[in-house]
N, CA, C and O atoms as a CHARMM CRD file, in Angstrom:
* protein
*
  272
    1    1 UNK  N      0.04100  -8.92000   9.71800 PROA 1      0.00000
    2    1 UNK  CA    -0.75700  -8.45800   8.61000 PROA 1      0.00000
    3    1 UNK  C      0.15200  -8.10300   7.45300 PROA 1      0.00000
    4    1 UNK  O      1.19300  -7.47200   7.64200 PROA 1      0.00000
    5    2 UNK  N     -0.21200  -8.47900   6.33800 PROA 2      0.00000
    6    2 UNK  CA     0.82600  -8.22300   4.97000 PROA 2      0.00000
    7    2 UNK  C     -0.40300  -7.65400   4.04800 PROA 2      0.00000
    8    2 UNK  O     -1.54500  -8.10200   3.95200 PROA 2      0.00000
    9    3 UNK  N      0.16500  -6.57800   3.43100 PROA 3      0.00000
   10    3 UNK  CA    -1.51000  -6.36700   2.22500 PROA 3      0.00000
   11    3 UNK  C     -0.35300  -6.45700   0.96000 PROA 3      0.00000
   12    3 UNK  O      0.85000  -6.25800   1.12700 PROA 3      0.00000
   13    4 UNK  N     -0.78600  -6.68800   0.09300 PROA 4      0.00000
   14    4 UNK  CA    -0.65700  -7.00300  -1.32000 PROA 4      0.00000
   15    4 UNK  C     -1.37100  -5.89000  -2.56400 PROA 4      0.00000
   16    4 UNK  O     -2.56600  -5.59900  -2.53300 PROA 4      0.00000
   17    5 UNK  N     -0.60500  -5.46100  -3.41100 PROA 5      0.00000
   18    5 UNK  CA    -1.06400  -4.61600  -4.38600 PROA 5      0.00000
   19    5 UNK  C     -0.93500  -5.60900  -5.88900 PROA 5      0.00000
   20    5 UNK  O      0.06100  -6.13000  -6.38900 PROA 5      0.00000
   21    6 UNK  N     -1.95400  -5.60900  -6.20500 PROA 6      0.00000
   22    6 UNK  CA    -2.57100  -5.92400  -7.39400 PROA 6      0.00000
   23    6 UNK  C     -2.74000  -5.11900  -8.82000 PROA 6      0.00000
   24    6 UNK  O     -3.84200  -4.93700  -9.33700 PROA 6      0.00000
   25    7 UNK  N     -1.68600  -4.73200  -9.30000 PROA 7      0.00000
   26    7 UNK  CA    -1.61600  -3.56400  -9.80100 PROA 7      0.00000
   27    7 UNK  C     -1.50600  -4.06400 -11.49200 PROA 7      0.00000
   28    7 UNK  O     -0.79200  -4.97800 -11.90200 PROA 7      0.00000
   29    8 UNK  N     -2.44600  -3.16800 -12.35000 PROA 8      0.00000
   30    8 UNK  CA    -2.80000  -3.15100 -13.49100 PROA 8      0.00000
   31    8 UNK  C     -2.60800  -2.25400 -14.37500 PROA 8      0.00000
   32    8 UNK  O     -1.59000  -1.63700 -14.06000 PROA 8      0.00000
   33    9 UNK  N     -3.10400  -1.81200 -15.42900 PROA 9      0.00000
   34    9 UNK  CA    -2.60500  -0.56500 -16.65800 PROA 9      0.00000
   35    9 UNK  C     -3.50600   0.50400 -15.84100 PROA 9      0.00000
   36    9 UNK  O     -3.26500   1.70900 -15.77300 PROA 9      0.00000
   37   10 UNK  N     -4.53300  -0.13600 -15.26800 PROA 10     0.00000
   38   10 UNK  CA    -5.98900   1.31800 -14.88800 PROA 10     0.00000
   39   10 UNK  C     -6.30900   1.09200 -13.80600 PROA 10     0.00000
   40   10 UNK  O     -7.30000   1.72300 -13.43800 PROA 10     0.00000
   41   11 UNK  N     -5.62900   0.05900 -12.71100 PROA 11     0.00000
   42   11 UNK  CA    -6.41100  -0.08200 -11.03100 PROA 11     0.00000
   43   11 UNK  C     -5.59300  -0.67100 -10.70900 PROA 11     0.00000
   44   11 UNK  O     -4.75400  -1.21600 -11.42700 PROA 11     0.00000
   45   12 UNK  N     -5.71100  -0.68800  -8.90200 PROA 12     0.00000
   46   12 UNK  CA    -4.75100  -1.19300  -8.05600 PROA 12     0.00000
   47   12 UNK  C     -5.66700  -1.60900  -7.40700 PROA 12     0.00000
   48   12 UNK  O     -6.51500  -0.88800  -6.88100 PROA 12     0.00000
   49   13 UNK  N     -5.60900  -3.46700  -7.32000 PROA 13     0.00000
   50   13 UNK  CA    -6.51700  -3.83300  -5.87600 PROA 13     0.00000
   51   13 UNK  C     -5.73600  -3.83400  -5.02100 PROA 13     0.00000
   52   13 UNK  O     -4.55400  -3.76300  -5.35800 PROA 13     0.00000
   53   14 UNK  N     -6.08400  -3.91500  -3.52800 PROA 14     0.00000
   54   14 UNK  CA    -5.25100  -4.13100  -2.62600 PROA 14     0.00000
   55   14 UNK  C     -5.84400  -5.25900  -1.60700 PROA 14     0.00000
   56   14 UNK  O     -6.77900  -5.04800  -0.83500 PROA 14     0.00000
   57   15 UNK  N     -5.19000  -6.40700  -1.72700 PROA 15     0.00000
   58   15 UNK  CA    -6.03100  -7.56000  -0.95300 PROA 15     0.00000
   59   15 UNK  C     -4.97600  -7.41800   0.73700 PROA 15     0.00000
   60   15 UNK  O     -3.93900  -6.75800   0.80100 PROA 15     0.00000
   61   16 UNK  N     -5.61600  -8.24900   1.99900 PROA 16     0.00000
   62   16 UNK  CA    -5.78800  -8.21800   3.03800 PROA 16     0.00000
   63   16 UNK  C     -4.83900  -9.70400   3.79200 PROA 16     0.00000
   64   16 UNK  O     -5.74800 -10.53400   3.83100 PROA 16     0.00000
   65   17 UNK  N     -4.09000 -10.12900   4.13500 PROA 17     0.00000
   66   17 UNK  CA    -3.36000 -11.73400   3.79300 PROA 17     0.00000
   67   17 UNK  C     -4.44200 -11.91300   5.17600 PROA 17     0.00000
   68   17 UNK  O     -5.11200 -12.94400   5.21400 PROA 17     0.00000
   69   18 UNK  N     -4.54700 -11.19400   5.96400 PROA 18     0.00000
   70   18 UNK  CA    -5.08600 -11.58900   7.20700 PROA 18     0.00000
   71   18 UNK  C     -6.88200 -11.26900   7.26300 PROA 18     0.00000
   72   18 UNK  O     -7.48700 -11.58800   8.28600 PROA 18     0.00000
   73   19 UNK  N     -7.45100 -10.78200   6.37200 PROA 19     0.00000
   74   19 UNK  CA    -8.64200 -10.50700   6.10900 PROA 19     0.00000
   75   19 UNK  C     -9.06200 -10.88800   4.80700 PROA 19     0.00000
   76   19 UNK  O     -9.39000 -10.06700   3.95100 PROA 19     0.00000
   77   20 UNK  N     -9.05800 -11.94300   4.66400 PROA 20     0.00000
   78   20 UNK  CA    -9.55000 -12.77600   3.55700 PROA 20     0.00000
   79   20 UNK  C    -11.26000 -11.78200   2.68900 PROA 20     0.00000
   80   20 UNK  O    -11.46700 -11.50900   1.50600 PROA 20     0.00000
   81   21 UNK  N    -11.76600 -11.62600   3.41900 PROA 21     0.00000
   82   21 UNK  CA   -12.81700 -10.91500   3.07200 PROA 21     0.00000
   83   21 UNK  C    -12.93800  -8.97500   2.65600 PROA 21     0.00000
   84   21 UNK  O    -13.93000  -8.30100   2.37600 PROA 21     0.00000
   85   22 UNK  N    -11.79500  -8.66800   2.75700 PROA 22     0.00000
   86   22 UNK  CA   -11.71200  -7.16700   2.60500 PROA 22     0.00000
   87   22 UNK  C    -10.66500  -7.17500   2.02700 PROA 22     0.00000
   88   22 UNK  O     -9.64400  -7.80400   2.30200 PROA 22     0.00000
   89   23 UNK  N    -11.03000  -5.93100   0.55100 PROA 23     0.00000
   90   23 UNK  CA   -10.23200  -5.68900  -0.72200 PROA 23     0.00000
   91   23 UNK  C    -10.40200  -4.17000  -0.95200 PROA 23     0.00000
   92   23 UNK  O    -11.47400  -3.64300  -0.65400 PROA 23     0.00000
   93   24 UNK  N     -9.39700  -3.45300  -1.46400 PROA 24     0.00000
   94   24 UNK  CA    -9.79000  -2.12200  -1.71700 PROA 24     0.00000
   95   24 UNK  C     -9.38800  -1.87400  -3.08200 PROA 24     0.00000
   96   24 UNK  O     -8.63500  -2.71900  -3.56700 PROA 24     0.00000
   97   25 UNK  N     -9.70500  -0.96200  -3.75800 PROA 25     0.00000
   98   25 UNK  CA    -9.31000  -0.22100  -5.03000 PROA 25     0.00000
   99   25 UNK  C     -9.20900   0.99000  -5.29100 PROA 25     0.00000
  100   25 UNK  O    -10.07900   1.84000  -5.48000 PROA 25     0.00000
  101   26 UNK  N     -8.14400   1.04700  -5.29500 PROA 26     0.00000
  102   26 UNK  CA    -8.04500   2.65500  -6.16900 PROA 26     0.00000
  103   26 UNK  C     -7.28600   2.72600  -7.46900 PROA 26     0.00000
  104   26 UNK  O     -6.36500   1.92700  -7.64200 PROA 26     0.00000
  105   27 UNK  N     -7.65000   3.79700  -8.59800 PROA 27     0.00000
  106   27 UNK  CA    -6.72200   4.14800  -9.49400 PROA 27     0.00000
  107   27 UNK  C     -5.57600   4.56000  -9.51300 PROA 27     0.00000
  108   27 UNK  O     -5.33000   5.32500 -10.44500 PROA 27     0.00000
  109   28 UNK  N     -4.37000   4.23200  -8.48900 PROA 28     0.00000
  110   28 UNK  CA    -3.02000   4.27400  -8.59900 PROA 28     0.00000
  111   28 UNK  C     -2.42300   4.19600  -7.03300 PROA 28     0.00000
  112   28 UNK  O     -2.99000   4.36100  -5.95300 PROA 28     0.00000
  113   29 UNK  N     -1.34100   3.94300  -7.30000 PROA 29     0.00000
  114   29 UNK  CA    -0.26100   3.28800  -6.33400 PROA 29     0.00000
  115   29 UNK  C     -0.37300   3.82100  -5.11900 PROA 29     0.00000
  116   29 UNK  O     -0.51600   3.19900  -4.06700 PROA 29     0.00000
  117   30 UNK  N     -0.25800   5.85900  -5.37400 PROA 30     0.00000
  118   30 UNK  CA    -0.27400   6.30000  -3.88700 PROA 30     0.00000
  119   30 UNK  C     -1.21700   6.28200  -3.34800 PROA 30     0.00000
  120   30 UNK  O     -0.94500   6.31100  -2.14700 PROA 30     0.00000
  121   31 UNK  N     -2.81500   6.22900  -3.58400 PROA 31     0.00000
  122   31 UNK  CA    -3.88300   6.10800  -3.22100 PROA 31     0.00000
  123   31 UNK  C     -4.11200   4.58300  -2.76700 PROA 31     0.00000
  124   31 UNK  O     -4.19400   4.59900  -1.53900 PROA 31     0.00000
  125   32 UNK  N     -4.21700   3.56900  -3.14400 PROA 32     0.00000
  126   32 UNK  CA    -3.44600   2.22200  -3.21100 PROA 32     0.00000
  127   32 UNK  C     -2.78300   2.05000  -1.77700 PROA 32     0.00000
  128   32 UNK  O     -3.19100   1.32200  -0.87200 PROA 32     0.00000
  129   33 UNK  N     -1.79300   2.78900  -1.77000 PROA 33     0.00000
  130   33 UNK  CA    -1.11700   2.41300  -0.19400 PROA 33     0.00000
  131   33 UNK  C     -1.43400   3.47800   0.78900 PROA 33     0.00000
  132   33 UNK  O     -0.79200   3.41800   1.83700 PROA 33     0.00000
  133   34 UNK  N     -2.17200   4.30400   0.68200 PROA 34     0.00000
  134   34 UNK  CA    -2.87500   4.75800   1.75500 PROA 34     0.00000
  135   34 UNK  C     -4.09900   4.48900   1.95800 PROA 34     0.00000
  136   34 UNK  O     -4.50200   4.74900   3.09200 PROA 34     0.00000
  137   35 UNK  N     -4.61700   4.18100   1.44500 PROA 35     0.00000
  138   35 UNK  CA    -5.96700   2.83800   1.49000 PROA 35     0.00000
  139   35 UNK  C     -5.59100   1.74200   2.00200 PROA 35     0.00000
  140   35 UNK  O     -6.43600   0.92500   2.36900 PROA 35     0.00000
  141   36 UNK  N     -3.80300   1.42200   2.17300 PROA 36     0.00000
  142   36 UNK  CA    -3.73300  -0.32100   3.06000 PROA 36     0.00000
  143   36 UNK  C     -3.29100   0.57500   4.61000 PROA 36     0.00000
  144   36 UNK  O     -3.84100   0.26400   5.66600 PROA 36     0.00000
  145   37 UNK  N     -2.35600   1.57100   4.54800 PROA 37     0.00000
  146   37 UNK  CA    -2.20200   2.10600   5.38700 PROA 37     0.00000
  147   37 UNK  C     -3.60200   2.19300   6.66700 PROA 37     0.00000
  148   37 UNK  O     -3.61900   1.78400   7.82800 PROA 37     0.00000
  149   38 UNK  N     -4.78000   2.97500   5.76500 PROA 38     0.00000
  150   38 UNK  CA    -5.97800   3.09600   6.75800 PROA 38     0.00000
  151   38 UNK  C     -6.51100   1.81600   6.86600 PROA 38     0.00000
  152   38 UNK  O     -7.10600   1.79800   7.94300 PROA 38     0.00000
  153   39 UNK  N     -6.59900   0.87400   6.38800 PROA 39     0.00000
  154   39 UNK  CA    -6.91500  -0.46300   6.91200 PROA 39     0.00000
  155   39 UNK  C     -6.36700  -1.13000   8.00500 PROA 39     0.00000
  156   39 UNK  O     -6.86000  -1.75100   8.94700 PROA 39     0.00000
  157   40 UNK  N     -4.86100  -0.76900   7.54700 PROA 40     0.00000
  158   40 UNK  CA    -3.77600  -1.29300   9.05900 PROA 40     0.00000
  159   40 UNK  C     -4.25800  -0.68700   9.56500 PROA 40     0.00000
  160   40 UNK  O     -5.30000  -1.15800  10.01900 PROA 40     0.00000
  161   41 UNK  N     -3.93400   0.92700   9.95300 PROA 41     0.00000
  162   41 UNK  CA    -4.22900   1.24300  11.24700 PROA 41     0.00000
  163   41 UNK  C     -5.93000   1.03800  11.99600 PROA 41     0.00000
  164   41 UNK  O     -6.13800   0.58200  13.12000 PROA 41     0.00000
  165   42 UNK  N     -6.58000   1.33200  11.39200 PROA 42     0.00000
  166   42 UNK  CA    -8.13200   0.72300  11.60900 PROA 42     0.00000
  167   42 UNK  C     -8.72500  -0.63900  12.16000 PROA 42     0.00000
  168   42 UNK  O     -9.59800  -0.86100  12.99900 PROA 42     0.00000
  169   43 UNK  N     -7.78800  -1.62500  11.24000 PROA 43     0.00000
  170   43 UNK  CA    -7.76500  -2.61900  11.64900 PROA 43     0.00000
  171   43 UNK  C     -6.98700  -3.83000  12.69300 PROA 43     0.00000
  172   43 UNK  O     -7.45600  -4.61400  13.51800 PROA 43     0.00000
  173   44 UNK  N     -5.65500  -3.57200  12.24100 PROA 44     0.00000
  174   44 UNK  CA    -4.50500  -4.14100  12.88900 PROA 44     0.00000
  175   44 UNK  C     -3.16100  -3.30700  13.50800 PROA 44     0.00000
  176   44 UNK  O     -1.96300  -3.45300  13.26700 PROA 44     0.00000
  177   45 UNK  N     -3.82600  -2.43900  14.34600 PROA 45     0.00000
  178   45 UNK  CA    -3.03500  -1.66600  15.08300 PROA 45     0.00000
  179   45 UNK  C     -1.79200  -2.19200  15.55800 PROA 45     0.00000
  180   45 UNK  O     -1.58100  -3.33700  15.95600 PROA 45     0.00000
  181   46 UNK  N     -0.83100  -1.04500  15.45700 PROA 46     0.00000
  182   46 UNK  CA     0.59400  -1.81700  15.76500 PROA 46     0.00000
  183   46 UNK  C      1.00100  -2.44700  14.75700 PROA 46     0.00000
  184   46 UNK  O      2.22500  -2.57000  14.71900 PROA 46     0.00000
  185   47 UNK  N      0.40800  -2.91500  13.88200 PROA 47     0.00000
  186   47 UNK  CA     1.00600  -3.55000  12.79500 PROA 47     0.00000
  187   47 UNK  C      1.63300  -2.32900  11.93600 PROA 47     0.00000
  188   47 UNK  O      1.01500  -1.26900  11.84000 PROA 47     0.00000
  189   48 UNK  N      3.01500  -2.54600  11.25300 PROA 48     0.00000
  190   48 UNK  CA     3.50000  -1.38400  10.44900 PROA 48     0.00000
  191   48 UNK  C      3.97200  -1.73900   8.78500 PROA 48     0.00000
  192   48 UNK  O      4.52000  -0.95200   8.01500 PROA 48     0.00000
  193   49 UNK  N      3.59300  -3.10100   8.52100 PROA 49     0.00000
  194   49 UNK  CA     3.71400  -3.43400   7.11100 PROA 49     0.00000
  195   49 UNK  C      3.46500  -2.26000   5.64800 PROA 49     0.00000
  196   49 UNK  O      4.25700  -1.70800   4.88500 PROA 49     0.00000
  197   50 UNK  N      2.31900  -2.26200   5.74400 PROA 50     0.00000
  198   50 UNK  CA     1.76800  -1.01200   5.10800 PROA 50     0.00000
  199   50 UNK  C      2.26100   0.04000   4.94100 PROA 50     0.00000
  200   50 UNK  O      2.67900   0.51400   3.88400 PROA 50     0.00000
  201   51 UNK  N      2.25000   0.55800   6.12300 PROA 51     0.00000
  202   51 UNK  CA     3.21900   2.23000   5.78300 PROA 51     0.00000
  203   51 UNK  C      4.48500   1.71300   6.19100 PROA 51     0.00000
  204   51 UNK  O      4.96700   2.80400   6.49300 PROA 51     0.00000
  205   52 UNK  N      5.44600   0.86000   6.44900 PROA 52     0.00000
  206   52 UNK  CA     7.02300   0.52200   5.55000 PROA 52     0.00000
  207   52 UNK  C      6.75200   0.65500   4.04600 PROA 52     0.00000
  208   52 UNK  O      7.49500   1.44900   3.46700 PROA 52     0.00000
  209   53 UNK  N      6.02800   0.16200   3.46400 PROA 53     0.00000
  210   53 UNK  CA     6.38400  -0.20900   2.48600 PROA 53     0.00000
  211   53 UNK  C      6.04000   0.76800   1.74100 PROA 53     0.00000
  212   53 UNK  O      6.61000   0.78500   0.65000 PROA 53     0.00000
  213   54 UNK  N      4.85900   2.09200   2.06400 PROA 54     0.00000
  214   54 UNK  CA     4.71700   3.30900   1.67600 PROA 54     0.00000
  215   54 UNK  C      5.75700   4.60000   1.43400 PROA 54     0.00000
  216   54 UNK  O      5.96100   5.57800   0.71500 PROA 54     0.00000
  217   55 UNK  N      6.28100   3.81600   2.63700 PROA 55     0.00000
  218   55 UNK  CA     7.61500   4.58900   3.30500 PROA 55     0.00000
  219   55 UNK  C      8.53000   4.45200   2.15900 PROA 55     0.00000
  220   55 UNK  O      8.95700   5.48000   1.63300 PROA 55     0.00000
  221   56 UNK  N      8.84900   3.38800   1.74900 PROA 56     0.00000
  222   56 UNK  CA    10.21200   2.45500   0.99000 PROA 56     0.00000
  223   56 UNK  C      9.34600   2.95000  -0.74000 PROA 56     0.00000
  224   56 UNK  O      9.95900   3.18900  -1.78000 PROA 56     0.00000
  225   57 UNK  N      8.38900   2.97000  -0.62300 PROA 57     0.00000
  226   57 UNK  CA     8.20600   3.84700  -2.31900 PROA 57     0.00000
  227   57 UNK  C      8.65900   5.24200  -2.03700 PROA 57     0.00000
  228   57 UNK  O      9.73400   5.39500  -2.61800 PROA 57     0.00000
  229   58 UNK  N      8.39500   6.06400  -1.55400 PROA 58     0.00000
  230   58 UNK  CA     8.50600   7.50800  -1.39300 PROA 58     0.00000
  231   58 UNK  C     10.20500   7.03400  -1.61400 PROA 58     0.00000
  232   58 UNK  O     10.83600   7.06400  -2.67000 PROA 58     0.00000
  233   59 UNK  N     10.53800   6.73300  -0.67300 PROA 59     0.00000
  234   59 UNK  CA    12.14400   6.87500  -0.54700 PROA 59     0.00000
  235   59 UNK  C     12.96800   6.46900  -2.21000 PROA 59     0.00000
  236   59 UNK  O     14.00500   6.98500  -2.62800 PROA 59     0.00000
  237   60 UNK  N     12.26400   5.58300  -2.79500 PROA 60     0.00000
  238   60 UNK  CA    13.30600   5.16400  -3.74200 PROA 60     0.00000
  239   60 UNK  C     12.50000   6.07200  -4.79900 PROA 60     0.00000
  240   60 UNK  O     12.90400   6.09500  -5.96200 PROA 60     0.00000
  241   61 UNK  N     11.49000   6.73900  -4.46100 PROA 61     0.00000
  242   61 UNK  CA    11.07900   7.83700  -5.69100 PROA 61     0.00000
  243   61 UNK  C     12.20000   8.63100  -5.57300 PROA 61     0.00000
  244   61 UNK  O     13.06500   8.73300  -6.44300 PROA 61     0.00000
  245   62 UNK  N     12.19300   9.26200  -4.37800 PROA 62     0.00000
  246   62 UNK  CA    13.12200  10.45400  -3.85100 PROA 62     0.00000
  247   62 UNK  C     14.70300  10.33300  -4.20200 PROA 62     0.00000
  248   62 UNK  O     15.42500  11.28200  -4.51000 PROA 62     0.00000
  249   63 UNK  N     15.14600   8.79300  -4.07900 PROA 63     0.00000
  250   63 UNK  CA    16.53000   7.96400  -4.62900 PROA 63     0.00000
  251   63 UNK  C     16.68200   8.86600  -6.04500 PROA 63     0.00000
  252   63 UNK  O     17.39400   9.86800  -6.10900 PROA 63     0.00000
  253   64 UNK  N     15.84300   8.30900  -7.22900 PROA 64     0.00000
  254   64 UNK  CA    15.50800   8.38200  -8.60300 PROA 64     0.00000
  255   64 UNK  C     15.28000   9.66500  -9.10500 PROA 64     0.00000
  256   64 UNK  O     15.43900   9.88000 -10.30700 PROA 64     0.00000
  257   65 UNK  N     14.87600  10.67200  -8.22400 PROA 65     0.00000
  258   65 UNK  CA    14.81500  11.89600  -8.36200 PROA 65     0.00000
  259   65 UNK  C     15.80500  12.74800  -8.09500 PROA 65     0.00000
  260   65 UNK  O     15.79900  13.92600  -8.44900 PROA 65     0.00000
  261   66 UNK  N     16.82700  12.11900  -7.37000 PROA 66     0.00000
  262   66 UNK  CA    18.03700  12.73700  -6.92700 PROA 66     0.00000
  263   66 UNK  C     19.40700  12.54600  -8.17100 PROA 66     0.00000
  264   66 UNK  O     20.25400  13.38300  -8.48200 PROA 66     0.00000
  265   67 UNK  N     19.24400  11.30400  -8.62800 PROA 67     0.00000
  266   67 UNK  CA    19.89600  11.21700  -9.69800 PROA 67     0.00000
  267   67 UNK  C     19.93100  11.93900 -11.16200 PROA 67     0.00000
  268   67 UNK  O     20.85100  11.85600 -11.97500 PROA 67     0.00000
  269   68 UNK  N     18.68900  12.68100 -11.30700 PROA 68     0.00000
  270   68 UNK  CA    18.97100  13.04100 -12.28600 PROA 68     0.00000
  271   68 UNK  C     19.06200  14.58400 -12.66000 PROA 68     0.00000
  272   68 UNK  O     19.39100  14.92500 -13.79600 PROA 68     0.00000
């Protein structure tokens, strides 16, 4: 399972590579990936795409925040 963020000036879709038929939206990134997060786990258990990659924003926020 891979989800994809679709991200705009005012919304984030989040499409499904393995669920062609299910899309989510929210107004920004962190909401965005915890909306693919509860899909993985809901849907494709064991799968950990989603929250890596939730994971890997926090972290390089935390990177960027350390620098300055």
């Amino acid at each position: 399972m891979a989800t994809k963020l679709d991200i705009s000036t005012n919304s984030v879709v989040i499409l499904c590579t393995d669920c062609p038929w299910w899309r989510g939206f929210r107004f920004d990134v962190d909401s965005a990936h915890d909306c693919a997060c509860a899909h993985q786990s809901a849907v494709h258990p064991g799968e950990t795409q989603a929250s890596m990659a939730r994971a890997n924003l926090h972290a390089s926020r935390a990177r960027r925040a350390a620098r300055k």
